[in-house]
C-alpha positions as CSV (number, residue, x, y, z in Angstrom):
1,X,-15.0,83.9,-32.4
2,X,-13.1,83.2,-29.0
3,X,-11.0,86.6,-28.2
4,X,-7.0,85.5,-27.1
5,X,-7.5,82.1,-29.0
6,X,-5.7,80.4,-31.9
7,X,-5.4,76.9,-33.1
8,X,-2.3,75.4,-31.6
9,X,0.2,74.5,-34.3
10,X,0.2,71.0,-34.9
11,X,3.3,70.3,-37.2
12,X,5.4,68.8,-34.5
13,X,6.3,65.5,-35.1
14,X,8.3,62.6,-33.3
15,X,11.8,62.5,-34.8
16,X,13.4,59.6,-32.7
17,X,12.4,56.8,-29.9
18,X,15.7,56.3,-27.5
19,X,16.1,53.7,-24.8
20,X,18.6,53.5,-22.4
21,X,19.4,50.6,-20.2
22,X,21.6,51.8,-17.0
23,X,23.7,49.0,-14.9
24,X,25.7,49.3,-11.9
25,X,26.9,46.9,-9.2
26,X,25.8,46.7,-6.2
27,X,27.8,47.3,-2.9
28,X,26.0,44.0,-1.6
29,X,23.7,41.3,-2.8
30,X,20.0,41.8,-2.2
31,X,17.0,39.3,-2.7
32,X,13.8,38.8,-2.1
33,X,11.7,35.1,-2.4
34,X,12.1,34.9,-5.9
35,X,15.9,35.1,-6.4
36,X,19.0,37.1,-5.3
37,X,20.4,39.6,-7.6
38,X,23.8,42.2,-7.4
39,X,23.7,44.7,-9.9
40,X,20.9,47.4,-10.8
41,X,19.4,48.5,-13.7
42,X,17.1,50.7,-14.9
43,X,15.6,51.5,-18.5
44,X,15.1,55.3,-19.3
45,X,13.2,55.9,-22.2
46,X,13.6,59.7,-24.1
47,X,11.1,60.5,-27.3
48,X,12.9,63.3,-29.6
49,X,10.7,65.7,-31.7
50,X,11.7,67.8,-34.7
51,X,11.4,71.3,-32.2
52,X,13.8,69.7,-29.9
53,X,11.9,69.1,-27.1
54,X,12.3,65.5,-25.5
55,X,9.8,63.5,-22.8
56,X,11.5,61.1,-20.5
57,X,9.8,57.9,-19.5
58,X,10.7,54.4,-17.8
59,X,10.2,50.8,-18.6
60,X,10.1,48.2,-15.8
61,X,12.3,45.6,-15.8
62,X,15.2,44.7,-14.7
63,X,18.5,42.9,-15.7
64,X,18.2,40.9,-19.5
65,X,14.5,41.9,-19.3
66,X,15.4,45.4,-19.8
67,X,17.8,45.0,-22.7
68,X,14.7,42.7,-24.6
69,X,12.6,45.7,-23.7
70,X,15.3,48.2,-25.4
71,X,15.0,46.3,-28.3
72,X,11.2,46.4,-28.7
73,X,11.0,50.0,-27.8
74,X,13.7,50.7,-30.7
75,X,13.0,48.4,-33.2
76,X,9.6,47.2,-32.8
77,X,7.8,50.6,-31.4
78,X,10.1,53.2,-32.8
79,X,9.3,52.4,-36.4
80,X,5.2,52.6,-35.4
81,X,5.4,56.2,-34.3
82,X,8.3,58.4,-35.7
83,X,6.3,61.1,-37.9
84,X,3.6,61.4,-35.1
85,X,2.4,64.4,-33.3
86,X,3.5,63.4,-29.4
87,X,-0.1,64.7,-28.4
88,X,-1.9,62.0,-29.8
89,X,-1.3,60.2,-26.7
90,X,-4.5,58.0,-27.1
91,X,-3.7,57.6,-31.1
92,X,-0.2,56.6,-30.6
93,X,-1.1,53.8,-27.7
94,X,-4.3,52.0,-29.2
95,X,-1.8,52.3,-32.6
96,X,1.2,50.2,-30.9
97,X,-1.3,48.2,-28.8
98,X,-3.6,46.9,-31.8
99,X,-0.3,45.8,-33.7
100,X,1.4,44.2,-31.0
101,X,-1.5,42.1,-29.5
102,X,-0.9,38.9,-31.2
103,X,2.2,38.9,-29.5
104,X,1.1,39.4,-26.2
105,X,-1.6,41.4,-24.6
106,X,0.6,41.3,-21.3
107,X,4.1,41.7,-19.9
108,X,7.2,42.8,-22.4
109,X,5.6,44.1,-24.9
110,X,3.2,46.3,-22.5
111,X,6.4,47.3,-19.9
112,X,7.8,48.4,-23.2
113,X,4.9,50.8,-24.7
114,X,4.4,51.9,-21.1
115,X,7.9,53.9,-21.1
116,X,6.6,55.4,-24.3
117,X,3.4,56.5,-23.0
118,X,4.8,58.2,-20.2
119,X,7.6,59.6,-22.3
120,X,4.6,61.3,-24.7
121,X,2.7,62.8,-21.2
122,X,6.1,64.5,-20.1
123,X,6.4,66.2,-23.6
124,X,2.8,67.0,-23.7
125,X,2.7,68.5,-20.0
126,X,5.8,70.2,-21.6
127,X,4.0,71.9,-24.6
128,X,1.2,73.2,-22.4
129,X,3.7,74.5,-19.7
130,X,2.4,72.7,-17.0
131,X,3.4,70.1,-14.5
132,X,2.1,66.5,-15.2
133,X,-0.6,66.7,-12.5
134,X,-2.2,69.7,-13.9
135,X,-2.6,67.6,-16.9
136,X,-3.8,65.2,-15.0
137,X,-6.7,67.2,-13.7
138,X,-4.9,69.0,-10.7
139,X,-3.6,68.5,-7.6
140,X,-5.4,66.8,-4.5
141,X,-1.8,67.6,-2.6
142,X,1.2,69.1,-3.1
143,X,3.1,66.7,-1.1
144,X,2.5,63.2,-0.3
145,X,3.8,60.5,2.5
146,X,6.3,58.3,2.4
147,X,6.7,55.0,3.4
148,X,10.2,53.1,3.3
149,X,10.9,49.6,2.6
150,X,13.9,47.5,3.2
151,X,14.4,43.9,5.2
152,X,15.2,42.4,2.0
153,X,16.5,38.7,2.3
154,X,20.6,37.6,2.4
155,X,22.4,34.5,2.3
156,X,22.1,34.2,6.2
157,X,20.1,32.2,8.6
158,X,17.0,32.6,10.3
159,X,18.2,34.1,13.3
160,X,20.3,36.8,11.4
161,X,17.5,37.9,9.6
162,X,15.3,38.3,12.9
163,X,18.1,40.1,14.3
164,X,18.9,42.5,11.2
165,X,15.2,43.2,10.5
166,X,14.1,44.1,13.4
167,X,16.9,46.9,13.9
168,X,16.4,47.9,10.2
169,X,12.7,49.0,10.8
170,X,13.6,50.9,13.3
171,X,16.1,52.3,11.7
172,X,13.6,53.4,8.8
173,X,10.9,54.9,11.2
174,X,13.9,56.7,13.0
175,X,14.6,58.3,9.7
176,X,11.1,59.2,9.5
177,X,9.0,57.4,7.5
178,X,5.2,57.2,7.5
179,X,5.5,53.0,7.5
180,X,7.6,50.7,6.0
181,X,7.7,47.7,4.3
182,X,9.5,44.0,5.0
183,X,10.3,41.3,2.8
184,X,9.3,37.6,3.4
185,X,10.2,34.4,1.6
186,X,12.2,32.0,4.4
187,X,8.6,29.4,4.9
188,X,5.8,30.0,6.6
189,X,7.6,29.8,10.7
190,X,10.8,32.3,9.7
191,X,8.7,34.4,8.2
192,X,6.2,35.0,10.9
193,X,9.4,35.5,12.9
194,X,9.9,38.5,10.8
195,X,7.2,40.0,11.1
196,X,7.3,39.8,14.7
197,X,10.9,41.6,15.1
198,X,9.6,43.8,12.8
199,X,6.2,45.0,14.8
200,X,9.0,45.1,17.7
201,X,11.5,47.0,15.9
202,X,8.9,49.4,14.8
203,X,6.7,49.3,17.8
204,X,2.3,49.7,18.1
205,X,1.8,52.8,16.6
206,X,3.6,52.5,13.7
207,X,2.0,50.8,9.9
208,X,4.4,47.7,8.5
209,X,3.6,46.0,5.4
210,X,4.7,42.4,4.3
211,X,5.6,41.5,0.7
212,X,5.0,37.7,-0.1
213,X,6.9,38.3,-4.0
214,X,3.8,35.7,-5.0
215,X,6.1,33.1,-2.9
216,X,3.2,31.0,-1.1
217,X,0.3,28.3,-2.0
218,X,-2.7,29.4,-0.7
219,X,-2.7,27.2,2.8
220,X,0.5,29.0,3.5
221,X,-0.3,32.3,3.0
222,X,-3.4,31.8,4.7
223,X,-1.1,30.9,8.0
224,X,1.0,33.6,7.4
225,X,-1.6,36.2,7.6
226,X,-3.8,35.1,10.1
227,X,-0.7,35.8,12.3
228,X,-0.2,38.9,10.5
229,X,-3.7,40.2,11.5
230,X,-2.5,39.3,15.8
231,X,0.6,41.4,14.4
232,X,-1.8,44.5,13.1
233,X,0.3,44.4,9.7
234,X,-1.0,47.2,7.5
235,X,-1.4,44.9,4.2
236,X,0.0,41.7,3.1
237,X,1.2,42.0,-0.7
238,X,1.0,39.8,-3.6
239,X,0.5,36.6,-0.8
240,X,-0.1,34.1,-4.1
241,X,0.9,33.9,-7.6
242,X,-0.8,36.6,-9.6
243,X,-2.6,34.0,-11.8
244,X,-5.1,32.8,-8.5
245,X,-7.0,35.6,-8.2
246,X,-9.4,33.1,-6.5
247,X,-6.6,32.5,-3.6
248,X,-6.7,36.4,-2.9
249,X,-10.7,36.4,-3.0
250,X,-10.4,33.7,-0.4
251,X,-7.4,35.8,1.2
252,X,-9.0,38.6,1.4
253,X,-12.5,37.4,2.9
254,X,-10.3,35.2,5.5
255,X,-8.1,38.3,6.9
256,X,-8.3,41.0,8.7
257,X,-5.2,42.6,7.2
258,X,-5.5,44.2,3.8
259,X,-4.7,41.8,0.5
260,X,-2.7,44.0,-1.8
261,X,-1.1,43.7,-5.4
262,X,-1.8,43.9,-9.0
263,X,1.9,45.4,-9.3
264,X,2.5,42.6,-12.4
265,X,-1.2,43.0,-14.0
266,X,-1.4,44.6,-17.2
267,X,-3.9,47.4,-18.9
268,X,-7.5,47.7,-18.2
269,X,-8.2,44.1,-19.1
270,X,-6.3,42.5,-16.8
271,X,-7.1,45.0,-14.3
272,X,-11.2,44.4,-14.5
273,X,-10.9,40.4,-13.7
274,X,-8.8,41.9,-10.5
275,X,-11.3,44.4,-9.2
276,X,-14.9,42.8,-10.9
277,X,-13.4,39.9,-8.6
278,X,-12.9,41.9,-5.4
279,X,-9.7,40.3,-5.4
280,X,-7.6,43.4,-3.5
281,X,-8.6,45.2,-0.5
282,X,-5.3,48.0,-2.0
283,X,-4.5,47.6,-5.9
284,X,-0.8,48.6,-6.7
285,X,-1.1,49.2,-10.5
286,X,3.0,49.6,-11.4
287,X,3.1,52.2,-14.5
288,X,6.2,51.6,-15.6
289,X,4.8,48.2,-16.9
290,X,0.6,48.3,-17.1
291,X,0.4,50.6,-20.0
292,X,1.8,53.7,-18.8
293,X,-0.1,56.7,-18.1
294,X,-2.9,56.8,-20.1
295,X,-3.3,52.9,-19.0
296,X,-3.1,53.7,-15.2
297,X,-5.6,56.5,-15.4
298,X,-7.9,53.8,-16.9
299,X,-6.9,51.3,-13.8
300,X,-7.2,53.9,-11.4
301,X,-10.7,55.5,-12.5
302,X,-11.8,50.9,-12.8
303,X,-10.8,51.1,-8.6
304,X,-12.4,53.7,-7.8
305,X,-15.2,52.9,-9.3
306,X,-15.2,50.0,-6.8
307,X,-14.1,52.0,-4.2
308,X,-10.9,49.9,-4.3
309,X,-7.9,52.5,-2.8
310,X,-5.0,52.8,-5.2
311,X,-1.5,52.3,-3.8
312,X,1.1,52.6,-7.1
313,X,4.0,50.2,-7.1
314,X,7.1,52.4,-7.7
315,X,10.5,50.3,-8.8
316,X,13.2,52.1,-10.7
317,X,15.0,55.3,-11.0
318,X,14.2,58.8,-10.4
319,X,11.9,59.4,-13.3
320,X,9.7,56.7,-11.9
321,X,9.5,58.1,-9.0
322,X,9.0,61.5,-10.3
323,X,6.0,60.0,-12.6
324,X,4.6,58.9,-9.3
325,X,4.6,61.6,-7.3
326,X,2.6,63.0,-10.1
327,X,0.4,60.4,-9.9
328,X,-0.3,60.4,-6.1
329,X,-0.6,64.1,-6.5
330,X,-3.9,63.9,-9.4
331,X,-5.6,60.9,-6.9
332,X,-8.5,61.7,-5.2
333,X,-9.0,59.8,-1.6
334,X,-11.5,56.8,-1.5
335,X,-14.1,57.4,-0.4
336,X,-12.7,60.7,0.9
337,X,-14.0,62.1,4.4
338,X,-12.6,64.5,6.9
339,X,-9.3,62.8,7.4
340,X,-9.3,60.7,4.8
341,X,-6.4,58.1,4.5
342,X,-3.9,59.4,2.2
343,X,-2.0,57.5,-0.6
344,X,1.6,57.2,0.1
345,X,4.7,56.9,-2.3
346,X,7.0,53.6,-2.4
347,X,10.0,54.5,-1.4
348,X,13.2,51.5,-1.7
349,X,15.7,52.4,1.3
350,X,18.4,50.1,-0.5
351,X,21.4,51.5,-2.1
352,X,20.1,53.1,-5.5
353,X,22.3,55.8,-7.9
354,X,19.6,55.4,-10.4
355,X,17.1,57.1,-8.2
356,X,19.7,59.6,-6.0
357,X,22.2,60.8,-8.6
358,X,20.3,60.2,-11.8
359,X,18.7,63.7,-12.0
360,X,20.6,67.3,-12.7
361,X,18.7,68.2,-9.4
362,X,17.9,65.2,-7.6
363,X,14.7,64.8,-5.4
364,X,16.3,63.9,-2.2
365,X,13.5,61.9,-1.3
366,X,15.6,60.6,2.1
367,X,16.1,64.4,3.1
368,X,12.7,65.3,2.5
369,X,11.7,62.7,4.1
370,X,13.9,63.9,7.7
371,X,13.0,67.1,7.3
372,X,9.2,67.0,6.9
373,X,8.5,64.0,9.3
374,X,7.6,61.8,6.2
375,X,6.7,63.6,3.2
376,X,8.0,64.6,-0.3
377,X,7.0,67.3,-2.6
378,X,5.4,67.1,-5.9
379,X,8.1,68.3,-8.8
380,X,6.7,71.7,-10.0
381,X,8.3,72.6,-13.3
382,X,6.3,71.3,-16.5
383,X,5.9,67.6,-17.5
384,X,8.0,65.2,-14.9
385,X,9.5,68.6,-13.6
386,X,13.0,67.0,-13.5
387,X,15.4,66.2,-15.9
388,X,17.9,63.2,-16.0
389,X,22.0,64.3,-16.7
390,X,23.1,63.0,-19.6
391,X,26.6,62.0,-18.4
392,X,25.6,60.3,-15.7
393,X,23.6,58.6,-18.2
394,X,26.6,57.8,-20.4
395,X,28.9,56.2,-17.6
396,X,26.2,53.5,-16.4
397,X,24.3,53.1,-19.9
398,X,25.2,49.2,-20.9
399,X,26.5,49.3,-24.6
């Protein structure tokens, strides 16, 4: 016998699966090399037991995406796990994964389970009382840095974008950010333009990251970074389409800056060509869309195993975020050392409600940010730690 023990009870069941799609318009139009784009959206996902307690999670994917993801969650997931106990995390993903993998193995489907997943972990970190990262296996920091990214592309000309880049880095590293992060997509000569106002908005002593949105043939991205590496960029992101993991092989044997990505690669499958490839000097996993949490800690445990650092892609609202801070909170450093280089949180710097007013107590990343000279604190209440409002909820939630 085990003195203060006792069998958990296990009748608690899963009652309801809710997904909500969110929608506002922006104050201005954004875009990166793939297309321009003027509203946000985000897609919240809540499970509902029988005891009344709910776990929030998130589904990437934006604009029509999202509202074909709502209807899988609902009608297609839903229906697979009502009558569940939310602890059989495991149970309840094979379960849903198994049945949907003659209709795809990757991308809807998978964005679609992984806001379930992470829905399941918040309850589950819920019933035990503790915060996500203690479920995790505990935390390697309490607080983690920060880096900021902006310079997204507008319906301007070259020299506007030089101009406007170069004084929105500095901008973000006068806010305080650890580094920050440009976009690219104009050809091959603007966009090494870019980076150079960047590296002068920013100055020598300060990381800057480029993201390529899987915009260039090999040849071209191969120009691009070789004058990234005389810039000192930090990493060049998803440089290629995410289907030539050859081209970032090559890319990442040809450059001295870092090759990153893997932010639209799915579960550990897709994840073990990546890394048995050595096809990313940084992997971004995104776990709002690999296979949520119990996915990620697969993908993340696959990198480290090749001594591959993990950098999460965040995109979304305020319970993505939340989920990664978690997440960067539970990661040990690779290889570790006496001042090791420490994971840091994406953070977007462009105009988001989902992520600032979302929350009953928002996160504040931006002040935290000032105030600590580039960190944010890991949520301490159990699961997530945070909870969304529900009327906010109600006056952006797309009928």
């Amino acid at each position: 016998s085990r003195a203060g023990w006792w069998p958990r009870d296990t009748s608690m069941k899963i009652t309801e699966v809710v997904s909500h799609v969110l929608r506002y318009d922006l104050p201005e139009e954004l875009g990166y090399s793939q297309q321009f784009y003027a509203a946000r959206t985000a897609h919240l996902v809540e499970v509902r037991t029988d005891e009344g307690l709910i776990g929030w999670g998130e589904c990437f994917g934006p604009g029509n995406v999202a509202l074909a993801n709502k209807a899988i969650v609902e009608r297609v997931i839903q229906p697979l796990i009502v009558g569940r106990d939310p602890l059989d995390r495991e149970v309840v993903w094979h379960h849903v994964y198994n049945l949907l993998r003659d209709h795809g193995q990757k991308g809807m489907p998978v964005q679609a389970l992984s806001g379930v997943d992470i829905a399941l972990w918040d309850l589950s970190a819920k019933i035990a009382g503790l915060p996500l990262s203690k479920m995790m296996g505990g935390q390697f920091r309490d607080r983690v840095p920060v880096y900021g990214y902006g310079m997204m592309l507008k319906r301007e000309d070259a020299a506007s974008h030089v101009a406007r880049f170069r004084e929105e880095a500095a901008g973000i590293k006068e806010a305080g950010f650890k580094a920050t992060k440009m976009k690219i997509g104009l050809g091959v000569a603007d966009d090494i333009r870019l980076a150079e106002a960047v590296r002068l908005g920013v100055g020598d002593d300060f990381d800057f990251m480029v993201d390529a949105n899987h915009c260039y043939t090999l040849g071209d991205a191969m120009r691009v970074g070789h004058a990234l590496d005389e810039l000192g960029a930090y990493w060049f992101e998803e440089p290629v389409a995410p289907e030539d993991q050859e081209g970032y092989h090559e890319l990442r044997v040809a450059l001295d800056t870092n090759v990153s990505g893997g932010e639209v690669e799915y579960t550990r499958w897709g994840w073990r060509q990546l890394l048995e490839g050595r096809c990313l000097d940084i992997a971004q996993p995104e776990v709002c869309a690999l296979g949520g949490i119990s996915e990620y800690l697969k993908v993340l445990s696959m990198a480290h195993t090749h001594l591959t650092p993990v950098v999460p892609h965040v995109w979304g609202s305020a319970v993505a975020v939340s989920v990664n801070l978690h997440l960067l909170a539970a990661m040990p450093p690779v290889p570790g050392g006496l001042n090791p280089r420490e994971p840091m949180l994406e953070f977007d710097t462009t105009h988001n409600l989902f992520r600032d007013e979302l929350l009953a107590e928002p996160l504040d990343i931006q002040g935290q940010v000032r105030r600590s000279g580039g960190y944010a604190s890991v949520p301490s209440g159990p699961g997530l730690g945070v909870e969304p409002d529900r009327d906010f909820i109600a006056r952006y939630e797309v009928s």
